[in-house]
C-alpha positions as CSV (number, residue, x, y, z in Angstrom):
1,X,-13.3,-14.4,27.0
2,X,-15.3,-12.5,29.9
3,X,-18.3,-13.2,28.4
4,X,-17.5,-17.2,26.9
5,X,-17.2,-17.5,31.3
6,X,-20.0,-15.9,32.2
7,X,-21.8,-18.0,29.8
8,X,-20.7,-21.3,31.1
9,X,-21.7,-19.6,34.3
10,X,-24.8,-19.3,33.6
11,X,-24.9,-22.6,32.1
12,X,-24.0,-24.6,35.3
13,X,-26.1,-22.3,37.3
14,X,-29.3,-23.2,35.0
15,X,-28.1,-27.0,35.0
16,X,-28.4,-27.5,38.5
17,X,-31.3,-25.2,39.3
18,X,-34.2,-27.1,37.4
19,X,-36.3,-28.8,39.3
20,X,-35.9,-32.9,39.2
21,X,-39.3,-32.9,37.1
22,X,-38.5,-31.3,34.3
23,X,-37.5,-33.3,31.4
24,X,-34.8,-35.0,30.2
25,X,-35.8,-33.1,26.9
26,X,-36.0,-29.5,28.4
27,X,-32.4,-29.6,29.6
28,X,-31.3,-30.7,26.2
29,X,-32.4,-27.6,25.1
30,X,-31.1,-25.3,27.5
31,X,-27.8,-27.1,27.6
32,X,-28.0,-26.8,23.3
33,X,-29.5,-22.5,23.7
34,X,-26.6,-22.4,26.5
35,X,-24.0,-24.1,24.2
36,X,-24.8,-21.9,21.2
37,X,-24.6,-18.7,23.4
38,X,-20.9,-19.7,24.4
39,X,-19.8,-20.7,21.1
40,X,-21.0,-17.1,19.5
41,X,-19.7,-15.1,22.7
42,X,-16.4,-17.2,22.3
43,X,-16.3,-15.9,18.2
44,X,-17.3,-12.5,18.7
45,X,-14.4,-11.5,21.4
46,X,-10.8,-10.9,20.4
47,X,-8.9,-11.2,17.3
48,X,-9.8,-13.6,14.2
49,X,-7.1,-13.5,11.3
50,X,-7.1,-14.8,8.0
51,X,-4.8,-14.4,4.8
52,X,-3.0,-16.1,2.0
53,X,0.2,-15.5,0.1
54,X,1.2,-16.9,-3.0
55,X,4.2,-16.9,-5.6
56,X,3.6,-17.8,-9.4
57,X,6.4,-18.0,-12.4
58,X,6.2,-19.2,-16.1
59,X,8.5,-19.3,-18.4
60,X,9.5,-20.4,-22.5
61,X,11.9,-20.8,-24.0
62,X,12.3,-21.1,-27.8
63,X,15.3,-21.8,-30.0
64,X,15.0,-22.8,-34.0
65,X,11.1,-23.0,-33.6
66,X,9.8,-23.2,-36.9
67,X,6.2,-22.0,-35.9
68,X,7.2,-18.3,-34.6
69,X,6.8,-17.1,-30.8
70,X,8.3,-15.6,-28.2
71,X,10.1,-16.2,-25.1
72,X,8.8,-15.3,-21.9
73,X,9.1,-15.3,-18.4
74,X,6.9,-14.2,-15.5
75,X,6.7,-14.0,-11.8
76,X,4.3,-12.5,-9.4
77,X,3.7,-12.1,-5.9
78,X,0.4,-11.5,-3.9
79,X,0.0,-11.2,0.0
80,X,-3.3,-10.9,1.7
81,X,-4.0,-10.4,5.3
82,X,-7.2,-9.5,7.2
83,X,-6.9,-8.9,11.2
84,X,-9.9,-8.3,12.6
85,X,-10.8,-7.4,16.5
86,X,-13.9,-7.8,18.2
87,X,-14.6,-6.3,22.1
88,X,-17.9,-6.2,23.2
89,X,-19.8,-2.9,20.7
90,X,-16.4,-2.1,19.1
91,X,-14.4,-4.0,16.4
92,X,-11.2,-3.1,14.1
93,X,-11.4,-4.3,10.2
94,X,-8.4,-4.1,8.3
95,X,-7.3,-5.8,5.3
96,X,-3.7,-5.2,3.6
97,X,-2.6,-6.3,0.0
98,X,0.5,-6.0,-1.3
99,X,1.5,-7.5,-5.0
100,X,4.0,-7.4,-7.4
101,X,4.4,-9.2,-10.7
102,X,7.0,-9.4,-13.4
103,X,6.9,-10.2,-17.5
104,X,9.7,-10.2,-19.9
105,X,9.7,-10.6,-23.0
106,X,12.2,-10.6,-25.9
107,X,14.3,-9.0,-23.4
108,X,12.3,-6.5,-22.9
109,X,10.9,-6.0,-18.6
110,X,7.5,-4.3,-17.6
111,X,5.5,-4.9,-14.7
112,X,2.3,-6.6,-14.7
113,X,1.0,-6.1,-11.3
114,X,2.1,-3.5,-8.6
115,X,-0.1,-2.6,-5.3
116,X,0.4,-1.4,-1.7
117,X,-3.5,-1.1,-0.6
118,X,-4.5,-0.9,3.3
119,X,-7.5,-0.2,4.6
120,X,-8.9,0.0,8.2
121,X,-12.0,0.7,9.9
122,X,-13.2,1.3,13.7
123,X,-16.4,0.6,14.4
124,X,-18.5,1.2,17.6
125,X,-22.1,-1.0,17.9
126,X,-25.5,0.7,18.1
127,X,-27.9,-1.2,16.8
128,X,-28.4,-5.3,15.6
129,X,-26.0,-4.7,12.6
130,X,-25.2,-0.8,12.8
131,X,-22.3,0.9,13.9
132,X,-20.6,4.6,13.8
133,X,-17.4,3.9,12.1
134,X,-14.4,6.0,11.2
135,X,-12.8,4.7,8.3
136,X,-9.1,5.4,6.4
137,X,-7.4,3.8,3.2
138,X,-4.2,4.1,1.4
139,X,-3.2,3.0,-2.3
140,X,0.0,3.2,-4.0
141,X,2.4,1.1,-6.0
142,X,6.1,0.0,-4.9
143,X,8.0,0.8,-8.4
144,X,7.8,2.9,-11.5
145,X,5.7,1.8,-14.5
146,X,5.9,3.0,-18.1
147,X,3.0,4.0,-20.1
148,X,4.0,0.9,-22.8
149,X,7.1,-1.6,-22.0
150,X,10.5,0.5,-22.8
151,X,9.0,3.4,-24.0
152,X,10.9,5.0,-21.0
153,X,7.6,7.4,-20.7
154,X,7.2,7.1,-17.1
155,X,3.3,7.6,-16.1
156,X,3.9,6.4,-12.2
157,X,5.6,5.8,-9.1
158,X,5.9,5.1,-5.5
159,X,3.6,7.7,-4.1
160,X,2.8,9.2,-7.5
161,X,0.1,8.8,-7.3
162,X,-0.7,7.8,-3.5
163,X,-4.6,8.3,-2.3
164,X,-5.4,8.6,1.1
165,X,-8.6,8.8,2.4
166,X,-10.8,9.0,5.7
167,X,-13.7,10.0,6.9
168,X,-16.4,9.6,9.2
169,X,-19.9,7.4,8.7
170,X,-22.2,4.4,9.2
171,X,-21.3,0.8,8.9
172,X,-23.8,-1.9,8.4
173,X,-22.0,-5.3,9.9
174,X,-24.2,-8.4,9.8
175,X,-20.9,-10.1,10.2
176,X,-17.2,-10.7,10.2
177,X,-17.9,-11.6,6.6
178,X,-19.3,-8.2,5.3
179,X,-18.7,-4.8,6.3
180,X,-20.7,-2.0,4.1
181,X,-19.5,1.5,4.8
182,X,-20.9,5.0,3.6
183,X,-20.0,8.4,4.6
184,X,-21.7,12.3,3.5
185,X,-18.5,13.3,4.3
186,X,-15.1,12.0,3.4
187,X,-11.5,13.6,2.4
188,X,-10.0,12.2,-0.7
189,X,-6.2,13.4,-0.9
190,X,-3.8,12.6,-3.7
191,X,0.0,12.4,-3.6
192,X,2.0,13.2,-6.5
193,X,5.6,13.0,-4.9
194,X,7.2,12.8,-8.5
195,X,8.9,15.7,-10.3
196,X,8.6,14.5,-13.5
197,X,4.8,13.4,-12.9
198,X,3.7,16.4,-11.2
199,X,5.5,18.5,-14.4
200,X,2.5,17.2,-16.4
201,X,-0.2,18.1,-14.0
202,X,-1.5,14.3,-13.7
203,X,-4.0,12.8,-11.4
204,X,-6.0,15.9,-11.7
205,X,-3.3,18.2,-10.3
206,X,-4.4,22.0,-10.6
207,X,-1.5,23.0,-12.0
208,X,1.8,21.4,-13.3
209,X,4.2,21.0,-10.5
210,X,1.9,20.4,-7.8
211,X,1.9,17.2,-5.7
212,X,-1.0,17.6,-3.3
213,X,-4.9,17.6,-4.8
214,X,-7.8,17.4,-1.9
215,X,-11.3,16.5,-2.5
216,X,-14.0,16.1,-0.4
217,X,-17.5,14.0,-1.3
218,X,-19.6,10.8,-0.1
219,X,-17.7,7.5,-0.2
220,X,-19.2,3.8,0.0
221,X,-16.7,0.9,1.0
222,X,-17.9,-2.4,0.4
223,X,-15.6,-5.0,1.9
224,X,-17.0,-9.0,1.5
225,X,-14.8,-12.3,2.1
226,X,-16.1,-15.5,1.8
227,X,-14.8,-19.3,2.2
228,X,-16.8,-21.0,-0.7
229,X,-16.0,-24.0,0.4
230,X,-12.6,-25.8,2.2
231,X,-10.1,-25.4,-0.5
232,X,-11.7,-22.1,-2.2
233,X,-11.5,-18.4,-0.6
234,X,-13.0,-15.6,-2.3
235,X,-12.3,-11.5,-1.5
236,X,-14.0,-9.1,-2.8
237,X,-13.7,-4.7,-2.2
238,X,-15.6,-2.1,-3.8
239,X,-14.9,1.8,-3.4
240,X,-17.4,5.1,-4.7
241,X,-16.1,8.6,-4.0
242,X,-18.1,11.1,-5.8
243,X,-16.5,14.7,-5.1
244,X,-18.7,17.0,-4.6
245,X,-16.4,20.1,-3.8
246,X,-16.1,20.6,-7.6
247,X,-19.1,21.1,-9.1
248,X,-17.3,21.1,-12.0
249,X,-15.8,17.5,-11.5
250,X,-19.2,16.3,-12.1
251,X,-20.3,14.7,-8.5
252,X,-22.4,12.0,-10.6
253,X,-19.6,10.8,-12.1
254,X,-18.4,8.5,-9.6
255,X,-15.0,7.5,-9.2
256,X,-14.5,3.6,-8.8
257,X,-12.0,1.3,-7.4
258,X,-13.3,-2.6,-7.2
259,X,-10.9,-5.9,-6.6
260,X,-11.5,-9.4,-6.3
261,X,-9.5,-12.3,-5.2
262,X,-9.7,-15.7,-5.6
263,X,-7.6,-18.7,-3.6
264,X,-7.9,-21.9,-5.2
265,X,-5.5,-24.4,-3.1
266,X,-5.2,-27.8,-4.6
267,X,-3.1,-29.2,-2.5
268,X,-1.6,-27.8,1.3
269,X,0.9,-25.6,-0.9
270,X,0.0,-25.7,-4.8
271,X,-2.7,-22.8,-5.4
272,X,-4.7,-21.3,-8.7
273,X,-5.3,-17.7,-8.1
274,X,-7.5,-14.8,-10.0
275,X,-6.7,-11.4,-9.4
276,X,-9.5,-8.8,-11.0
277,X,-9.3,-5.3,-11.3
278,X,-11.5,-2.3,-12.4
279,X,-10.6,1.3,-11.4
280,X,-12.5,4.6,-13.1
281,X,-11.4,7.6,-12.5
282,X,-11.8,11.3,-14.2
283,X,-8.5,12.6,-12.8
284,X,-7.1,9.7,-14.6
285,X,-5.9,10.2,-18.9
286,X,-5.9,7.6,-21.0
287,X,-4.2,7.9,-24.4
288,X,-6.9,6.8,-26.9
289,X,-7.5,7.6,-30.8
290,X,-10.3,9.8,-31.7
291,X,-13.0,8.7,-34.9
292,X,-10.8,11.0,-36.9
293,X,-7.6,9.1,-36.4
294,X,-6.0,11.7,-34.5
295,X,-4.6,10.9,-30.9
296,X,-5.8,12.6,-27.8
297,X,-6.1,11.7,-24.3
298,X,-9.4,11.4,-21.7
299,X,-10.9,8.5,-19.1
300,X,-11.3,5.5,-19.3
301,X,-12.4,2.2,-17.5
302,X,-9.2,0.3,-17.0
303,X,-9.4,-3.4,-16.3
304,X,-6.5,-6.0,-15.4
305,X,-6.3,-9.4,-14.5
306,X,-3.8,-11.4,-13.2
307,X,-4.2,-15.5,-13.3
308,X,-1.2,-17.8,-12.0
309,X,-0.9,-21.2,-10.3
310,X,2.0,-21.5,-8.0
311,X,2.9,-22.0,-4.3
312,X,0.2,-20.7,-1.8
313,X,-0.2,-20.7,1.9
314,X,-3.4,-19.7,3.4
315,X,-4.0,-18.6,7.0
């Protein structure tokens, strides 16, 4: 707001000051360079927050149905919420998302989404678009998930795994809009607080009972939002760690985290929304069948997608 004053200050001040010649035309545009001044010192100070939270369900039901199925019933939750501070050469980004979502079928319950992500990042102005940023993210999941739907083989759990990471880097910031992060030197930990996971030495774990792993690497952040247009909001995130304390890990083999979001709202409360997921990560098993038929275990890109329509509230 300091600045939004000053500007009108210096508005008035210029107003007054020209000389009785000048033209009606050349005060138009200093009143139009003054007014465009104010309203971009008036954006760029304090805090702008945006978000959207919505609740989807389906359900059938079938009884006597001649041409086979199954009944089902889903639900799912997704909240999104990005605060963001701007004083003079330093600004705050942060952006949580929190989702849960439920399927049952034939009786049987498994999850079908289940996220706790935050991210933040401080950033101090030194150039048109350039800043020295610190930057720290956490990911987990609220509940336990099975490795198929009762099959009672549990593969995960709150804070097993849990990733924290931070570090220290450049940030390229053309706008509130997109924030591109990159760091030579970021620490990657992983959480296995899980007895039963940490017994198999998952997530990359050195050894079976361990619940800590550290790495340390480069890491990229790509963080973009956009309103497409009034009644459609788009998010999307990208994350690249390569570790480069194990040579062994293979530092060109990236590990890869990317999310999008999109907000459809159709009417003030009624919303379509696409969740997208890709993650790739070598620390990371995935049961698959070998070319001889025999089953074994390595990484693989893993995908998910969540689509529902629903009540929505956007903010």
């Amino acid at each position: 707001m300091k600045h939004f004053f000053l500007t009108i200050t210096s508005f008035v001040f210029i107003e007054f000051s020209l000389p009785a010649q000048n033209s009606t035309e050349q005060m138009k545009q200093f009143r139009e360079q003054a007014e465009k001044i104010a309203e971009k010192a008036e954006s760029d100070t304090g805090w702008t927050i945006s978000g959207s939270f919505s609740v989807t369900a389906n359900a059938i039901m079938l009884q006597n149905w001649q041409a086979g199925g199954a009944e089902v019933a889903s639900g799912a939750a997704i909240f999104n919420i990005t605060p963001i501070y701007n004083q003079g050469r330093s600004s705050l980004v942060t952006n949580l998302v929190m989702a849960y979502g439920l399927n049952r079928q034939d009786g049987v319950m498994f999850k079908m989404d289940d996220r706790i992500d935050f991210q933040t990042n401080y950033n101090y102005r030194f150039g048109d678009n350039w800043n020295v940023s610190s930057l720290l993210s956490f990911r987990t999941q609220f509940f336990e998930g099975e490795s198929a739907p009762a099959s009672g083989n549990i593969i995960s759990n709150f804070m097993a795994p849990a990733y924290l990471v931070y570090g220290l880097g450049i940030t390229y910031k053309p706008s509130n809009r997109l924030v591109v992060y990159m760091s030579p030197a970021t620490a990657k930990h992983t959480f296995v607080f899980d007895d039963s996971i940490s017994a198999r030495q998952m997530y990359g774990l050195a050894n079976p009972g361990d619940r800590h792993r550290f790495e340390a690497g480069a890491y990229v952040n790509i963080f973009y939002r956009e309103q497409l247009n009034e009644k459609i909001n788009f998010q999307m995130r990208l994350d690249l760690f390569s570790n480069y304390s194990d040579v062994e890990r293979k530092p060109q083999n990236l590990d890869v985290n990317a999310e999008a979001l999109f907000f459809w709202k159709i009417t003030k409360f009624l919303s379509f929304n696409v969740a997208l997921n890709l993650i790739y990560d070598e620390d990371i098993m995935i049961p698959v069948e070998r070319a001889d038929g025999s089953m074994g275990e390595g990484p693989r890109t893993q995908l998910k997608s969540v689509l529902g329509a629903g009540f929505a509230w956007t903010f």
